[in-house]
C-alpha positions in Angstrom: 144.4 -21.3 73.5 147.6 -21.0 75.0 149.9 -18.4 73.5 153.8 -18.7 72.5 156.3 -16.1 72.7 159.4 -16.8 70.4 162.5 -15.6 72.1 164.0 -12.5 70.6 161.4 -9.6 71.6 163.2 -7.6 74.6 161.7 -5.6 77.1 164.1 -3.8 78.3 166.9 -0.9 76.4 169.8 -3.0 77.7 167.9 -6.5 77.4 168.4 -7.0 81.4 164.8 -8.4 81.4 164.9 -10.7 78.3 164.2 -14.3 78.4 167.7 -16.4 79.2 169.3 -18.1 76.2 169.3 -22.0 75.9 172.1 -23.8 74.0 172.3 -28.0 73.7 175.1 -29.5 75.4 175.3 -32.9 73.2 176.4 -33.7 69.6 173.4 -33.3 67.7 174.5 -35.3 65.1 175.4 -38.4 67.1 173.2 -40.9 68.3 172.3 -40.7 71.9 171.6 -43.9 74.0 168.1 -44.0 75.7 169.1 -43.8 79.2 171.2 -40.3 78.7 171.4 -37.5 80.7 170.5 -34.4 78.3 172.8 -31.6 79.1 171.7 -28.0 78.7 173.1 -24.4 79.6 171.4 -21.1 80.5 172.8 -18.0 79.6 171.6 -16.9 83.5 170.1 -18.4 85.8 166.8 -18.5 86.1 164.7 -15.5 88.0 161.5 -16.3 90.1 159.9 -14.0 88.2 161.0 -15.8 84.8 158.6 -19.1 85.5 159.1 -22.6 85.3 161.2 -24.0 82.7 159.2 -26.6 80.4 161.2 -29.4 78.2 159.1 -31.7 75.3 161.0 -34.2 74.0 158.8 -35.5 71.0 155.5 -35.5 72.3 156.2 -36.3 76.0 156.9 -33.8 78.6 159.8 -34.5 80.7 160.0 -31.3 82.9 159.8 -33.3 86.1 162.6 -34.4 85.3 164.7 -31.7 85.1 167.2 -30.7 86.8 168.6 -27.1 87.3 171.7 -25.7 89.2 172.4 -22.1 88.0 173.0 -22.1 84.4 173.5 -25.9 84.1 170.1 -27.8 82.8 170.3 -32.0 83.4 167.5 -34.4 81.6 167.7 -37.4 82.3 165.7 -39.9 79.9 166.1 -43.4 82.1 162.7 -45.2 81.9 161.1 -43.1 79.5 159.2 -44.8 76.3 160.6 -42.1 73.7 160.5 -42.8 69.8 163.7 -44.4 68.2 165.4 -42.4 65.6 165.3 -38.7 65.0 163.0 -36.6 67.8 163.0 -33.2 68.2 163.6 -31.4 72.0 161.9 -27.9 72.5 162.3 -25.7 75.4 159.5 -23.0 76.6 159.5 -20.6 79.4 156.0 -20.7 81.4 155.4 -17.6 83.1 153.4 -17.8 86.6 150.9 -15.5 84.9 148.6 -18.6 83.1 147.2 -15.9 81.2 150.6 -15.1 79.4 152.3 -16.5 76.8 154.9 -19.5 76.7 158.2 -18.1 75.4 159.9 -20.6 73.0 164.0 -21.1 74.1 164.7 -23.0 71.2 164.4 -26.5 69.5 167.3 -28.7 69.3 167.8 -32.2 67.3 167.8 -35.2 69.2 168.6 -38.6 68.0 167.9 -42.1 69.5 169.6 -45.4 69.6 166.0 -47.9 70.0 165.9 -50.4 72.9 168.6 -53.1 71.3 170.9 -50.3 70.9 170.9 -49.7 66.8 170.0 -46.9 65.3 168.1 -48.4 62.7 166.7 -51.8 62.5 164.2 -53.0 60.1 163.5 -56.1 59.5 160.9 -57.3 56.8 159.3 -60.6 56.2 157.6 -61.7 53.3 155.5 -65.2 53.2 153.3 -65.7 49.8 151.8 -69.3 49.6 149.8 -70.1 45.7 147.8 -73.1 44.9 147.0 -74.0 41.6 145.8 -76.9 40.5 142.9 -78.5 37.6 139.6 -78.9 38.8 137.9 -80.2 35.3 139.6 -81.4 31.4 138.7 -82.5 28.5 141.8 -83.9 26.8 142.1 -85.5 23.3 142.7 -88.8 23.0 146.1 -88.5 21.8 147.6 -86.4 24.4 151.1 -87.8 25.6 151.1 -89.8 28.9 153.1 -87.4 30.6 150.4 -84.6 30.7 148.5 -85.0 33.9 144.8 -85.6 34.4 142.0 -85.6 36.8 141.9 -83.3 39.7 145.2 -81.7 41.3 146.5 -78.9 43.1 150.0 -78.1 43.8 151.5 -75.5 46.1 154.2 -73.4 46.1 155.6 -70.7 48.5 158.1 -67.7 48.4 159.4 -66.5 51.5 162.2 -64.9 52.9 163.3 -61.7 55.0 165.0 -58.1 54.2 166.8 -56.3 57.2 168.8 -53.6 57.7 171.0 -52.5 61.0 173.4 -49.5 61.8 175.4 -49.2 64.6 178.4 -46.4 65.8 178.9 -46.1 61.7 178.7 -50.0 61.0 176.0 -51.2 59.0 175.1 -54.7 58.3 172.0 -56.1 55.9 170.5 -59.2 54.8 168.5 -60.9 52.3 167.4 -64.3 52.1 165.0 -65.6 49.5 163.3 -69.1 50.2 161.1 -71.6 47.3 159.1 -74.4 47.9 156.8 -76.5 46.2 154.4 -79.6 46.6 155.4 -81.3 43.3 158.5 -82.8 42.8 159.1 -81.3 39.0 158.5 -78.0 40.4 161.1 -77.7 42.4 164.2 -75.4 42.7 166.7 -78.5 42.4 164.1 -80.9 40.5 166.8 -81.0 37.1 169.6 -82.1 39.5 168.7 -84.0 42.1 165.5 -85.2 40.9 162.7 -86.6 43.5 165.9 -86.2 46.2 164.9 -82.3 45.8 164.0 -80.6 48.9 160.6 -79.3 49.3 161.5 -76.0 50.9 164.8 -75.0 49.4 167.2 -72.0 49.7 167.1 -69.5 46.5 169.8 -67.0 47.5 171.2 -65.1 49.9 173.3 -61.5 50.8 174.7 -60.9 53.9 176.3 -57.7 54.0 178.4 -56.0 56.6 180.2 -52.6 56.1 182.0 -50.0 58.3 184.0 -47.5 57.2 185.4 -47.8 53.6 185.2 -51.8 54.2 182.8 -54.2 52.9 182.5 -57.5 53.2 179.2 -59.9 51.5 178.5 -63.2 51.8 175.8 -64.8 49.8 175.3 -64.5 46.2 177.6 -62.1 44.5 178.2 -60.9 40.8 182.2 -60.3 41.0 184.3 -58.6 38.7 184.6 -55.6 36.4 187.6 -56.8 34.2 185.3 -56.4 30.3 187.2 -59.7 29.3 188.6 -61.7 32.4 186.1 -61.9 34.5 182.7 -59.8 34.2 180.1 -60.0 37.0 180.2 -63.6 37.2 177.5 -64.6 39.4 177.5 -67.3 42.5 177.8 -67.9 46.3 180.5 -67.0 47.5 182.9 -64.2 49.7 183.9 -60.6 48.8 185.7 -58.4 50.7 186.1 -54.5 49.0 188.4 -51.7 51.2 187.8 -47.8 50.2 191.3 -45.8 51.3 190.9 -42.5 49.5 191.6 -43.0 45.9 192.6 -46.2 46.2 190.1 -49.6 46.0 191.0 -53.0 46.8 188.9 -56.0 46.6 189.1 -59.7 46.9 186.1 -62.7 46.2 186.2 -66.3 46.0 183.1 -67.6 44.6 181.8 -71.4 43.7 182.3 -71.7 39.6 178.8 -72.2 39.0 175.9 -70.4 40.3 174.1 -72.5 43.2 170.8 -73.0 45.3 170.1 -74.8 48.2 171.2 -75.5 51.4 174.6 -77.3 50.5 177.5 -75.2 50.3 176.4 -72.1 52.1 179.4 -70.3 51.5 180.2 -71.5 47.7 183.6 -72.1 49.0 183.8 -76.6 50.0 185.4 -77.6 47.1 188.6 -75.9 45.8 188.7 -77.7 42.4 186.0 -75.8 41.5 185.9 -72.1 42.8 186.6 -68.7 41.2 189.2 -66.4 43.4 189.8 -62.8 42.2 191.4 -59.6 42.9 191.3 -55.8 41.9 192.9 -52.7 42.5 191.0 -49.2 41.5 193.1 -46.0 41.8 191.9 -43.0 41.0 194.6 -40.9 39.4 193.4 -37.6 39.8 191.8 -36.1 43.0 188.4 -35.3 41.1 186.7 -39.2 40.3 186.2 -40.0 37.2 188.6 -38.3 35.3 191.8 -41.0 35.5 191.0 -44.5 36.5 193.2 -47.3 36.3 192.1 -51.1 37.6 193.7 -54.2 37.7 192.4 -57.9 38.1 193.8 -60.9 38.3 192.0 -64.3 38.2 192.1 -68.2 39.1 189.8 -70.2 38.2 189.1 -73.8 38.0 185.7 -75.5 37.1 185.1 -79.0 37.7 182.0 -81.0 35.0 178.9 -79.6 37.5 176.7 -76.9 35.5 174.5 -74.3 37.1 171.2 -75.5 38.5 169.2 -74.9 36.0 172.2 -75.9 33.0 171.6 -79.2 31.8 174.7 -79.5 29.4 177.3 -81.8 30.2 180.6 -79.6 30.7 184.3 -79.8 31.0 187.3 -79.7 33.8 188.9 -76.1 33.2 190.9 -73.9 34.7 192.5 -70.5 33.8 194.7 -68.0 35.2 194.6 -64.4 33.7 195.4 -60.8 34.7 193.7 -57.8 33.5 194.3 -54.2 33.3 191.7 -51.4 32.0 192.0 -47.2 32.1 189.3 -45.0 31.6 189.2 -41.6 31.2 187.5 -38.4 30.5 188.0 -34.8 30.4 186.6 -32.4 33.0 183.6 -31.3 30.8 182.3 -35.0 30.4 182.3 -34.6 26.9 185.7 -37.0 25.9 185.4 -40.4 27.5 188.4 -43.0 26.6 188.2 -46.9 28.0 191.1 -49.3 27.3 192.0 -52.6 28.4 194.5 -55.3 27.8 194.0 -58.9 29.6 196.3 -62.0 28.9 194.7 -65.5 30.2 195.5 -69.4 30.3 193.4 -71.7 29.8 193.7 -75.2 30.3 191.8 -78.6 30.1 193.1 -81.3 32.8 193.2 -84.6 31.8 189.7 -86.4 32.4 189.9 -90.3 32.4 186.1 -90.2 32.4 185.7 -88.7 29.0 187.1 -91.9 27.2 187.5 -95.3 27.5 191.1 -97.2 28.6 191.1 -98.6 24.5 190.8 -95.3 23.3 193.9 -93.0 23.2 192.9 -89.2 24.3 195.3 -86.6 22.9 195.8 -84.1 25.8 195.1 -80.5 25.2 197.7 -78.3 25.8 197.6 -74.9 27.9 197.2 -71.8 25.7 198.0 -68.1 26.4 196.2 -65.7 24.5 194.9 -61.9 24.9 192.6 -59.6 24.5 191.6 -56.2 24.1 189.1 -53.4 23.5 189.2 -50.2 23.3 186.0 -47.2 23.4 186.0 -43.5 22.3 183.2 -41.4 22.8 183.1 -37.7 22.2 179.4 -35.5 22.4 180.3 -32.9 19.9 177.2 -31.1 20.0 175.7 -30.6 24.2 172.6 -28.4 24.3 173.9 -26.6 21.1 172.3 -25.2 17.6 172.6 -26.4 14.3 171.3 -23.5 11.8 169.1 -22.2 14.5 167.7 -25.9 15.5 168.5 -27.0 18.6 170.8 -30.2 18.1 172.9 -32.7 19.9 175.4 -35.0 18.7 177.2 -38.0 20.0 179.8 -40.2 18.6 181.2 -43.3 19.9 183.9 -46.1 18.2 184.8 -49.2 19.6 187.8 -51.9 19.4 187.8 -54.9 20.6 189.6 -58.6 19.3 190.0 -61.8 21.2 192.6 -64.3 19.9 192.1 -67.5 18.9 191.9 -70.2 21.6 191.6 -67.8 24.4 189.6 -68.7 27.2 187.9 -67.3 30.7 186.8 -69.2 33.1 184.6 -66.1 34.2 183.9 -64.3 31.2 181.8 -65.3 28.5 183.7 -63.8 25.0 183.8 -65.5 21.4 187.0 -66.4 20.8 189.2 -65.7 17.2 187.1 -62.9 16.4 188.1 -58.8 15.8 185.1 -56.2 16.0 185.3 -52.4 14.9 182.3 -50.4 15.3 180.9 -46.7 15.1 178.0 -45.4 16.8 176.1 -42.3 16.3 173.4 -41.0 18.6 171.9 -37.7 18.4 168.6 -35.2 18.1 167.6 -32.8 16.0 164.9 -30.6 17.2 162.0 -33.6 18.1 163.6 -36.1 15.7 165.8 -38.8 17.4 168.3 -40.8 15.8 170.8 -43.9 16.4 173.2 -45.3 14.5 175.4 -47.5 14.1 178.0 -50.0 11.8 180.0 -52.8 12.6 182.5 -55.2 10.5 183.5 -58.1 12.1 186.2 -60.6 11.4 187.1 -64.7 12.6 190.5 -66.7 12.1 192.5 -64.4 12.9 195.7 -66.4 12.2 194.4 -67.1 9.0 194.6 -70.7 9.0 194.6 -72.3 5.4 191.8 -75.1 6.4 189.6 -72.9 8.6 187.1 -71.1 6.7 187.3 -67.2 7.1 184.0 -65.5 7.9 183.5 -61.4 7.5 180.4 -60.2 8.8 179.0 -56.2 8.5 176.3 -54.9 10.5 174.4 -51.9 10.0 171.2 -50.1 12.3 169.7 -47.1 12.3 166.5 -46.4 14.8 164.5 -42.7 14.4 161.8 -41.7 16.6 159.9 -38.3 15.5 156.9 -37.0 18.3 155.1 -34.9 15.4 153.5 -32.9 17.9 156.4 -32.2 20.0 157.9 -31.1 16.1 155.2 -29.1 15.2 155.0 -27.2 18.9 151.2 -28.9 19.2 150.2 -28.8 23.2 147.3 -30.8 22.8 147.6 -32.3 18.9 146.8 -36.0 20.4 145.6 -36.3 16.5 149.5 -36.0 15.9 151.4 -39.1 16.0 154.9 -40.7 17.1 156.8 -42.0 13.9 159.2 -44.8 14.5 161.4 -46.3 11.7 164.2 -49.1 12.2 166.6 -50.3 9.5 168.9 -53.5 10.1 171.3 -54.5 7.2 173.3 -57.7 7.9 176.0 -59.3 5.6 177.7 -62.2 6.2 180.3 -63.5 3.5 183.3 -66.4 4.0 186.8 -65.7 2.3 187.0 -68.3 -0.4 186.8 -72.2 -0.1 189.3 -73.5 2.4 191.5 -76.0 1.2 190.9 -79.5 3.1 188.3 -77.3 4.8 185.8 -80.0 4.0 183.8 -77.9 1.9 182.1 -79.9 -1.5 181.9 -76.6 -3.3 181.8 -72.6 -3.2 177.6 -73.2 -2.5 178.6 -74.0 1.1 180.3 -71.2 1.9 178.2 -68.5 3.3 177.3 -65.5 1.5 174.6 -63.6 2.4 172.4 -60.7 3.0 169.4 -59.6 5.8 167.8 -56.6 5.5 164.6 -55.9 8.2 162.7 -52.6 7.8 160.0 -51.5 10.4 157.8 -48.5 10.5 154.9 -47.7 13.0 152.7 -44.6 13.8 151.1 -44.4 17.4 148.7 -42.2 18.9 147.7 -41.9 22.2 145.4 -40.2 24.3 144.3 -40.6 28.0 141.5 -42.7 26.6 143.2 -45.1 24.5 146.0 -46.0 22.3 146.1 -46.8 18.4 149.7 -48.1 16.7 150.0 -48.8 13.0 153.0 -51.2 12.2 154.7 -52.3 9.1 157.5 -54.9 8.5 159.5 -56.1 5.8 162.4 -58.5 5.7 164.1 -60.3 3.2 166.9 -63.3 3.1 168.9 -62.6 -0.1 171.0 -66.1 -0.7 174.2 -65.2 -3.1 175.9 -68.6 -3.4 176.8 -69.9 -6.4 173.5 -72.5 -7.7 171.2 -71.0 -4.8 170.8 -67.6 -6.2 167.2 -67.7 -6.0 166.7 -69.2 -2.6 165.2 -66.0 -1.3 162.6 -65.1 1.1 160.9 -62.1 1.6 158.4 -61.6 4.9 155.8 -58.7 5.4 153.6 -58.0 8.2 151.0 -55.4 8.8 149.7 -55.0 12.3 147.8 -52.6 14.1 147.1 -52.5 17.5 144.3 -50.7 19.7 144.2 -50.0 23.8 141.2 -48.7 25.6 140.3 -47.9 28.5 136.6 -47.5 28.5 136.7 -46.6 32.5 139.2 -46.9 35.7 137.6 -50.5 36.6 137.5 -51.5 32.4 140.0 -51.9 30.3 139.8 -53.3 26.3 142.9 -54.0 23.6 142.5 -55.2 20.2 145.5 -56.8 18.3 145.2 -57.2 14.5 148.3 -58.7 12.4 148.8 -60.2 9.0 151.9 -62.0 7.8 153.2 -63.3 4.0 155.7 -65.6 3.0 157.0 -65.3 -0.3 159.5 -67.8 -2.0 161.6 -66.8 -4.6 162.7 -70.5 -5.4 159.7 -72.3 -5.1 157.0 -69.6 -5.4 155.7 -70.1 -2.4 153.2 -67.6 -1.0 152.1 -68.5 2.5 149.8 -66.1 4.5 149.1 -66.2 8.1 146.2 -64.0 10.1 145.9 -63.5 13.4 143.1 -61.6 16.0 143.8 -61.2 19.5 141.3 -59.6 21.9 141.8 -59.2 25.6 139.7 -57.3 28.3 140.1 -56.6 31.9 137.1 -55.5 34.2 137.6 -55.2 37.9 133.2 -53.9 38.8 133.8 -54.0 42.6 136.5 -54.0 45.5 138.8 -56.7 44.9 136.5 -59.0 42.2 138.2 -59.2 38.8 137.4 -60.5 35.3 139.2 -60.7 32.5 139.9 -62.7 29.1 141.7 -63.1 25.7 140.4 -64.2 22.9 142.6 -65.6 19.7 142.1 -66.6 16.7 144.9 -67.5 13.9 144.6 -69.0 10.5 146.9 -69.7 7.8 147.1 -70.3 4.3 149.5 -72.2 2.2 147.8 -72.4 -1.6 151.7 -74.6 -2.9 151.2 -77.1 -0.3 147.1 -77.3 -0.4 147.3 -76.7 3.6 145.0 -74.5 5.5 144.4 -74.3 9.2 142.8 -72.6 12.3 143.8 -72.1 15.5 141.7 -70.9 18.8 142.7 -69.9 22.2 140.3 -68.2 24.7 140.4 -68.0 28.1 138.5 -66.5 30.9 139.3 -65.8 34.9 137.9 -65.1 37.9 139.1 -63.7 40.6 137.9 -62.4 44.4 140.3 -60.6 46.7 139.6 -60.9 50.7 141.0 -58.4 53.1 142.3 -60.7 56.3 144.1 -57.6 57.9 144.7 -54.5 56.7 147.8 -53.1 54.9 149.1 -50.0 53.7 149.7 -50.8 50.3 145.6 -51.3 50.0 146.1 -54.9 48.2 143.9 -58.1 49.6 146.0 -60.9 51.1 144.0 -63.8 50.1 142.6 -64.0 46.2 140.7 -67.5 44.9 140.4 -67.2 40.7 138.8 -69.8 38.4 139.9 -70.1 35.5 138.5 -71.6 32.0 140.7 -72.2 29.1 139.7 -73.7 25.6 141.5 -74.3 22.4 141.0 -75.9 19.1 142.6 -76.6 16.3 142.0 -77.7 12.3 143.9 -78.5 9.5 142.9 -78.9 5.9 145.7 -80.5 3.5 144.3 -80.6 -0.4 140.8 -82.1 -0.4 141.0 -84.0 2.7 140.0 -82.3 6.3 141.8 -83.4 9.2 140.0 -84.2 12.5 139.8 -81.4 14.7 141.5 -81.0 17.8 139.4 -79.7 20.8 140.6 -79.1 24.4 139.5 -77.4 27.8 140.1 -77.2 31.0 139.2 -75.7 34.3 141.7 -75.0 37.0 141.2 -73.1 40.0 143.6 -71.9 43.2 144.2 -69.6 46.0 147.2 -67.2 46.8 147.9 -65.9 50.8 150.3 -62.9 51.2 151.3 -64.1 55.0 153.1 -61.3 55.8 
């Protein structure tokens, strides 16, 4: 084996006979195009008794190449097939003794530009193609029209393509994601345009192209950071952000609904509906974080066309609003303050479509409103001790009130309504706990015929890992307690007068209160959890007193997994009703159990099993409900892949279900039902 010398060792007192030194004449950290010249200096020239000087670059060596005048060192790399990206050049002396050993020079960085001149492109595609479709049913005879019948398949597709690029510090990506699908009510546009909707249709898009502290995206965009003017508002559009120091501009113009397909590629053909904002982030202070300020500023208008998959008919609008929002913190990260005030107009234009030429519309008029929230949060305990136990200790309060009548085109916020809250989150030792209270309050102007509603919240959530409390390595016996408490009431504020109301038993007064408690163990084997709820609606109007219900369930579920290729869980639940009013006690049962075995390569099996009844002894009804189902599937490895996964799989799949209802003496017919359906899924690429 040949042996290397690393340079250091000298042979002589005053070093006259050590090897040379060897520096690298080119930024190392700058990308080098593939037909440089690699410059590289000697600290002397080279001796006839010092050998032949050897340069690798990566794995190939390119010491024909080289080219030596005194101290200077030339390399060029024209022609040469060398790795794109980071490669690494080392440099050896080789004595003329074969028997002696190489003496390493050094070992220098090198990076590559590829053959298109990046330094990094990567693009990747994706194709998956699925067929599914029914093979065999058995359908009862009243089963609407509208279910289909008989043998089908259908096919569907998801493609699309994920790249990145940099260049001399510019860096662009893109994203495309593409749907098809054989049947017409399957596809992406089938609720708008019907049977017109293309077969292979665009989902979304990002192209993204950055340099610098610019940015500028095209595609599909969530704009906006503005809590109550405009909050990522999601659709096709432009967005253009700049980074100057402590200072951050941006600018988007995006459709005013979100949109698929190939139409409108830029979200930006039809002004009368389009969403244009701006911002402006300065950071106050030099460290980030603790002095923000931002300001927005929106216009908006939306014409009646709702999102692609919204099927509501909807209203012209437009708005106009400005927004400005501070946030800050102190430099331990234990204080942090967020504020914001926003003022908006809203306005509906006149529609002649919404009415008639006999009937007289009254024209809304344009409304300027606010809003405005406000957030304190202090940790008043970090990594501390309570008598001796180690303890933290969080504390939050919010703000936050929206006048009445005010309106965002881009933000989604209920209007006339004032919320205070207080959070608590904390641990002590193991236990975990979260807290938290909130009183809520509408018409906010107090108008006489509008009926005032107050609303009070209150949660707590605990979490205690016994075995973690009791300092247990391997207690799995030990279990996780859980416990939630939710408390809602919800009261009005009188009876309005010419509120419409026949009497104080319409006005809404009443109370929730939901209380859940599990225990879980788990081990590497399998899991058990223990569940409890109770719920109750306590009704306090006036003449409905007793129009209360009260809902408990028991659960308990169990997980195992009997091997790596078999896996079993076991879902148990029991629920009753109970009717103050009526006396009603209705009792529901339910078993689920599902299994998973995979006994070879790529073949799967697996199943569920369920069966609910319930029991209703006031109304004489009792029923029963089945459901099983059980698939097949077989993985086939076409090519190979790194990830290990087959890229064709065929299943077969069985499903039956059946239902039967007894009401007092008489038994209804029974409803039966199967099918078989079978399919194919191809991962392309």
């Amino acid at each position: 084996m040949l042996g290397i010398r690393v340079l250091g060792a000298q042979t002589g007192a005053d070093g006259a006979d050590s090897a040379p030194a060897l520096t690298a004449g080119w930024d190392v950290a700058r990308f080098q195009p593939r037909d440089a010249t690699l410059a590289l200096a000697l600290s002397r020239p080279l001796r006839a008794d010092d050998g032949r000087l050897v340069v690798v670059v990566g794995r190939a060596d390119l010491s024909a190449l080289l080219e030596t005048v005194g101290t200077r060192v030339r390399l060029p790399l024209r022609g040469e097939r060398l790795p794109a990206g980071d490669v690494e050049v080392r440099a050896y002396l080789a004595p003329r003794d074969a028997r002696a050993a190489w003496v390493e020079l050094g070992r220098f960085p090198l990076k590559l530009l590829d053959r298109a001149g990046f330094e990094t492109l990567a693009v990747r595609p994706k194709l998956d193609v699925q067929s599914d479709g029914q093979l065999d049913a058995h359908l009862p005879p009243d089963t609407p029209p509208t279910t289909r019948a008989g043998m089908y398949q259908d096919v569907s597709l998801n493609g699309g393509v994920e790249g990145t690029l940099r260049r001399g510090g510019a860096e662009a990506g893109i994203q495309a994601l593409l749907v098809g699908a054989s049947r017409d009510q399957s596809r992406l546009r089938a609720a708008q345009l019907g049977p017109r909707a293309p077969m292979l249709d665009l989902a979304s898009y990002d192209v993204r192209l950055a340099r610098g502290g610019t940015t500028f995206h095209a595609g599909h965009l969530a704009v906006g950071s503005a809590r109550q003017l405009v909050n990522q508002f999601r659709s096709r559009g432009l967005s253009l952000d700049l980074s100057r120091g402590r200072v951050q501009l941006g600018l988007a113009g995006v459709a005013g609904s979100e949109l698929v397909g190939w139409d409108d590629p830029l979200g930006m053909a039809r002004p009368s509906h389009r969403v244009v904002t701006a911002s402006v982030g300065v950071e106050a202070l030099k460290r980030p974080g603790l002095l923000r300020l931002e300001l927005a500023a929106l216009d908006g208008s939306l014409q009646p066309k709702p999102g692609f998959l919204q099927g509501s008919v909807t209203d012209r609008e437009q708005s106009r609003g400005a927004s400005a929002q501070i946030s800050a913190a102190d430099p331990t990260g234990r204080v942090h303050l967020a504020a914001g005030l926003t003022r908006s107009r809203f306005a509906n234009p006149h529609d002649p479509t919404l009415g008639a030429d006999s009937i007289a519309l009254v024209p809304v008029r344009p409304e300027t409103r606010d809003a405005r929230f406000g957030e304190l949060r202090v940790e008043a305990l970090r990594g501390g001790k309570l008598l001796g136990i180690p303890t933290t200790l969080s504390l939050a309060a919010r703000h936050e009130r929206v006048d009445p009548q005010y309106r965002s085109v881009a933000a989604q916020l209920h209007a006339d309504r004032a919320i205070d809250a207080l959070e608590l989150t904390g641990a002590v030792d193991a236990l975990q706990i979260q807290a938290t209270a909130d009183r809520a309050r509408d018409n906010l102007d107090r108008v006489p015929s509008l009926l005032t509603t107050r609303t009070r919240t209150r949660n707590v959530n605990a979490s205690l890992p016994v075995a973690r409390l009791v300092r247990a390595a391997n207690g799995w016996w030990w279990p996780t307690l859980t416990a939630a408490v939710q408390s809602l009431r919800q009261a009005g504020d009188g009876i309005p007068p010419d509120g419409g109301f026949r009497g104080a038993f319409q006005v809404p007064d009443q109370r929730t209160r939901a209380v859940t408690v599990a225990a879980a163990w788990q081990r590497g084997a399998g899991t058990l959890t223990l569940r409890a709820d109770r719920s109750s609606i306590d009704n306090r109007q006036p003449d409905r007193e007793r129009a209360d219900v009260v809902t408990t369930v028991r659960g308990a579920t169990v997980g195992l997994t009997a091997s790596p290729r078999l896996t079993l869980g076991l879902d148990l639940a029991t629920n009753l009703v109970r009717d103050a009013s009526t006396g009603r006690r209705a009792r529901d049962r339910r078993v689920a159990l599902q299994g998973d075995w995979r006994p070879l390569g790529h073949t799967s099996l697996n199943g569920t099993f369920g069966l609910a009844s319930s029991d209703d002894p006031t109304a004489s009804r009792r029923g029963r409900n089945t459901d099983a189902r059980l698939e097949l599937s077989q993985g086939f490895d076409v090519y190979a892949r790194r990830d290990g996964a087959s890229q064709v799989r065929a299943f077969v799949r069985y499903a039956r279900s059946g239902a039967a209802l007894r009401l007092a003496e008489s038994l209804q017919p029974s409803v039966r039902q199967w099918t078989v359906s079978g399919g194919l899924s191809l991962r392309v690429f």
